[in-house]
C-alpha positions in Angstrom: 0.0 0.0 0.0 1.2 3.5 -0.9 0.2 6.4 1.0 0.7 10.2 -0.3 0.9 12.9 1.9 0.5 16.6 0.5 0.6 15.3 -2.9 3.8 13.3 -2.5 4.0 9.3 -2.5 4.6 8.6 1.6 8.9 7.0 0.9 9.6 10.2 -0.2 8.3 12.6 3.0 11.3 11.0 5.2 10.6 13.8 7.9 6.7 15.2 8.1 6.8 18.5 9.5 3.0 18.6 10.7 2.0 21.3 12.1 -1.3 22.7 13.6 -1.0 26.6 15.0 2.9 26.5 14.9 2.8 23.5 17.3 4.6 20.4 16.3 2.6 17.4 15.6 3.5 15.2 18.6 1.9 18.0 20.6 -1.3 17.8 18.2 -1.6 13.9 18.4 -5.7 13.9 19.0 -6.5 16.7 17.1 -4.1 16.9 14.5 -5.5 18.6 11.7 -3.5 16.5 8.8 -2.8 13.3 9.9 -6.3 12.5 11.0 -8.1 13.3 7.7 -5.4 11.5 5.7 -6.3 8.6 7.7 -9.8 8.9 7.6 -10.4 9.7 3.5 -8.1 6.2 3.2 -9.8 4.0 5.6 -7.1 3.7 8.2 -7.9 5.2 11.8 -8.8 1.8 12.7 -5.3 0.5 12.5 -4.4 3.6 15.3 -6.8 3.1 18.0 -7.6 -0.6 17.8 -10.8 -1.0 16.1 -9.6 -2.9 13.1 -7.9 -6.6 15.0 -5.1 -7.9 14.5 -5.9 -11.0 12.1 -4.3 -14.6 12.9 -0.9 -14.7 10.9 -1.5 -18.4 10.0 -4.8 -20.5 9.1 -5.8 -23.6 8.4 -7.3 -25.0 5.3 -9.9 -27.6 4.8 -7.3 -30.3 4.2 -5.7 -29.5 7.6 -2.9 -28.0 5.6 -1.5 -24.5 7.5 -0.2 -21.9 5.6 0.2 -18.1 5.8 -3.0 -16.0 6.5 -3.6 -13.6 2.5 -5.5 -11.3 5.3 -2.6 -10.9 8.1 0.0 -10.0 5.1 -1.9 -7.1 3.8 -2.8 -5.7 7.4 0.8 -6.2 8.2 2.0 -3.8 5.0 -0.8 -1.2 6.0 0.4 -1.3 10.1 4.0 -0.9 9.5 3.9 1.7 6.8 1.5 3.7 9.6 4.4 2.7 12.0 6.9 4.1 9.5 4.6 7.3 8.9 4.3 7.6 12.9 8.0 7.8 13.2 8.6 10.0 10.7 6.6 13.1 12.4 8.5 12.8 16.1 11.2 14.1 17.4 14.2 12.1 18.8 12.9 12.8 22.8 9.2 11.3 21.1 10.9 8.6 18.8 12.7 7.0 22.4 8.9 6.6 24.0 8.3 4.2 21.0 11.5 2.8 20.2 11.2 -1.2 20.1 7.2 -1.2 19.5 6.6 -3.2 16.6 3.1 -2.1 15.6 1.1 1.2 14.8 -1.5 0.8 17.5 1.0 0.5 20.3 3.0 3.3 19.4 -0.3 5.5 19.2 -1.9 4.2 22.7 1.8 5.4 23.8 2.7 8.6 22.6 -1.3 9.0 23.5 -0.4 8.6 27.1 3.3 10.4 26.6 1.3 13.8 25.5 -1.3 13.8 27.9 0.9 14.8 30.5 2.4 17.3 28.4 -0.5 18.2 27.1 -1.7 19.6 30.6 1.0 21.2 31.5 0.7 23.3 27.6 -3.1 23.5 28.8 -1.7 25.6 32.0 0.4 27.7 29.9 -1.7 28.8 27.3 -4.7 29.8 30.0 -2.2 31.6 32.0 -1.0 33.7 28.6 -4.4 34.3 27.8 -5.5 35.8 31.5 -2.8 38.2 31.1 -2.4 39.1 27.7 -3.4 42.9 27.3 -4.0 44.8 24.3 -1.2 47.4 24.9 -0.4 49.6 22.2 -1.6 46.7 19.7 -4.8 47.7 17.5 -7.9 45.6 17.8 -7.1 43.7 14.6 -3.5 43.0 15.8 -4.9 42.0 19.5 -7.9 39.7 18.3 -5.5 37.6 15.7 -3.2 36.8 18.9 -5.6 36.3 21.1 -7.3 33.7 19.2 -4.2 32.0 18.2 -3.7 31.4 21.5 -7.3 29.9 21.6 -6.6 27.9 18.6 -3.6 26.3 20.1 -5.7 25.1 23.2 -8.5 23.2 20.6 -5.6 22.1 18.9 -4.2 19.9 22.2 -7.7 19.2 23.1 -8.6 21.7 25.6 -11.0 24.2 24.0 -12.4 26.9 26.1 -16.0 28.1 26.5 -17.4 30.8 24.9 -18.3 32.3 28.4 -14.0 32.8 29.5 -13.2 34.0 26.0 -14.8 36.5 25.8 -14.5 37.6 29.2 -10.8 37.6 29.3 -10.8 39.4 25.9 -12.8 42.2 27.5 -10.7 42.5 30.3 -8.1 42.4 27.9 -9.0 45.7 25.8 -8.1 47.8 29.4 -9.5 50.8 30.7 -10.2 52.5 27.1 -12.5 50.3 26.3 -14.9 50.0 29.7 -18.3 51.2 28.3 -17.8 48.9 25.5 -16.8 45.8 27.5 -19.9 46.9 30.1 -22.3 46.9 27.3 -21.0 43.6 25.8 -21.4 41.8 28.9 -24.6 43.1 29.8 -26.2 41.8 27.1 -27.8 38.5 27.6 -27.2 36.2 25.8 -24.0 37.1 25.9 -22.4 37.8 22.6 -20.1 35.1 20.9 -16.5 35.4 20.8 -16.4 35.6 17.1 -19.3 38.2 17.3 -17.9 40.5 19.9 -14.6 40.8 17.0 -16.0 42.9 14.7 -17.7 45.0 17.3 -14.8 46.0 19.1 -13.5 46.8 16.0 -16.3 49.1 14.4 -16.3 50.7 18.2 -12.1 51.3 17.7 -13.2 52.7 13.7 -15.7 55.4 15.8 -13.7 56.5 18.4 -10.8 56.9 16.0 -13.0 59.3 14.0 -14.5 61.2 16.9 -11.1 61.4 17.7 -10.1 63.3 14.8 -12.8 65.0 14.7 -12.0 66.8 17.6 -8.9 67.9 16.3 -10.3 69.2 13.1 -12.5 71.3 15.7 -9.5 72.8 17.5 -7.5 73.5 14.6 -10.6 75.3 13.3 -10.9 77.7 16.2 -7.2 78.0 16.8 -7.1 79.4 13.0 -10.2 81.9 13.6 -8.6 83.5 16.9 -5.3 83.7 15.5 -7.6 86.1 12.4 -9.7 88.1 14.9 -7.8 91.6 15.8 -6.3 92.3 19.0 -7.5 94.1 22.1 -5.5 97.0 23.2 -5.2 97.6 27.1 -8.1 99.8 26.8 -10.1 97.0 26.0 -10.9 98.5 22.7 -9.5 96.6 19.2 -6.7 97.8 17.6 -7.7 99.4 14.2 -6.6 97.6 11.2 -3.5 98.7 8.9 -6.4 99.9 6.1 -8.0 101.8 8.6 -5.2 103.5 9.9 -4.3 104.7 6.8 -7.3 106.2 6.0 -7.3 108.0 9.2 -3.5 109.6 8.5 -3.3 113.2 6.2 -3.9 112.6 3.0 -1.2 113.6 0.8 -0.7 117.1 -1.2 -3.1 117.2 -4.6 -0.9 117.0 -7.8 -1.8 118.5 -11.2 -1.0 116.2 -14.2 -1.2 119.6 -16.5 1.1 121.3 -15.5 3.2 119.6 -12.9 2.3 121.4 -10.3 1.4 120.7 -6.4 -2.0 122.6 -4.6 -4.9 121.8 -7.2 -5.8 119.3 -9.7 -5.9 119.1 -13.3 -9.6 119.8 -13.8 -8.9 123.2 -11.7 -6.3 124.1 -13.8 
C-alpha cells in the first residue's frame, strides 16, 4: 500500500513537519489537523486506535494444511507503513517513548499517554498567557489575531475553552479604554459570541478613532479663527486695522498732471 501525503508518494516525505497553529505534531496527536483526515479519507484510523484486530498470521485450510494468513500480510503492510509514517513526524525525545514497539496501534496508545501529561501542563500555559495578555499599544485587529491564536492552540491539544471565558478575558483584555464597551458587551444577555464580539470591538475602535479626529479638526478650526480676529489693546478696545489707519493719516498734497504742479488738480487748472 502506498500512501501520499500533501501530494507526494509517503517513501519520499522522510521527515513530516505537521503542524497545527505552529505547534509540532506530537503536541497535536488527537486533534491533529492532517494526519487525521489523511487517515480517515483512506480507511485507516482503525489501525491507530484498535478497532480494526489484528488477524491470525497463519490459518488452516480444509485439508488440515497450515499456511500463511492472505488477510494478516496485507494488514501487516498497512500497520507498518503507519508505523513508519508515525515515526517519521517525532522528534528524537518522542521517537525514544516508542522505540522497540513493533506495531502502529502501540506506538499510538503510547505517545497517546506520553502527550497527555504534556499536554496539561501546555493546557496551563496557554490559559495563563491568555489571562494576562493585554492589548497594549496593539490595534484591535492585531490584538484579536493573537488572542485567538492562543485559543486555537488550546483546541488544537484538546482543551478548548467556553465561549463564556473568551470572551470575558478578551474584555478584560481591551483595558480601561474600552470600559463602556466591555460593560455593554457583557450586559447583554445572551451574551455575545467570541467571534461576534470581534467585529464589534473593531467598528467601536473605527468610531472612536474618527471622533477622535474630529476633535482635532475642531481645534484646529478655532485655533485658525482666533489667531484672524484683531487684537485688544489695554483699553479693552480693538486695535484698528492697517487699512483703517491709513485712512485716518493726512492725506497727501493734490498733484496736477497739466502742469506739474502741487496745490490743485488738473480739472482746476
Amino acid at each position: 500500500m502506498k500512501l501520499e501525503v500533501r501530494g507526494a508518494p509517503f517513501e519520499e516525505n522522510n521527515r513530516m513537519n505537521l503542524e497545527v497553529g505552529g505547534i509540532p505534531f506530537e503536541e497535536n496527536i488527537r486533534m491533529n489537523l492532517e494526519f487525521f483526515p489523511l487517515l480517515t479519507s483512506q480507511d485507516l484510523l482503525g489501525f491507530l486506535d484498535g478497532s480494526v484486530p489484528t488477524p491470525s498470521p497463519n490459518v488452516t485450510s480444509s485439508n488440515g494444511i497450515t499456511q500463511v494468513n492472505p488477510t494478516y500480510i496485507s494488514w501487516l503492510t498497512t500497520d507498518q507503513t503507519l508505523l513508519s509514517l508515525l515515526y517519521s513526524s517525532l522528534t528524537e525525545e518522542s521517537m525514544s517513548e516508542v522505540l522497540g514497539l513493533s506495531h502502529a496501534h502501540e506506538a499510538w496508545t503510547t505517545l497517546e499517554a506520553f502527550f497527555s501529561n504534556r499536554s496539561k501542563t501546555r493546557e496551563l500555559q496557554l490559559k495563563d498567557e491568555l489571562q494576562l495578555i493585554q492589548q497594549g499599544s496593539k490595534s484591535i485587529a492585531e490584538f484579536s489575531r493573537l488572542f485567538k491564536g492562543l485559543c486555537d492552540q488550546l483546541t488544537a491539544i484538546g482543551r478548548p475553552i467556553d465561549n463564556l471565558d473568551k470572551v470575558h478575558w478578551f474584555l478584560r483584555a481591551l483595558g480601561p479604554d474600552y470600559k463602556i464597551f466591555s460593560t455593554t458587551m457583557l450586559s447583554q444577555l445572551p451574551l455575545p459570541s467570541f467571534a461576534d464580539i470581534i467585529p464589534k470591538a473593531l467598528s467601536h475602535e473605527i468610531f472612536e478613532r474618527s471622533m477622535y479626529q474630529q476633535s482635532i479638526n475642531i481645534g484646529f478650526y478655532a485655533q485658525q479663527n482666533n489667531s484672524t480676529r484683531p487684537k485688544s489693546t489695554k483699553s479693552g478696545k480693538p486695535k484698528p486695522s492697517t487699512a483703517s489707519a491709513s485712512k485716518s493719516s493726512p492725506s497727501s498734497p493734490d498733484y496736477c498732471q497739466i502742469c506739474d504742479k502741487e496745490g490743485h488738480l488738473a480739472k482746476r487748472c
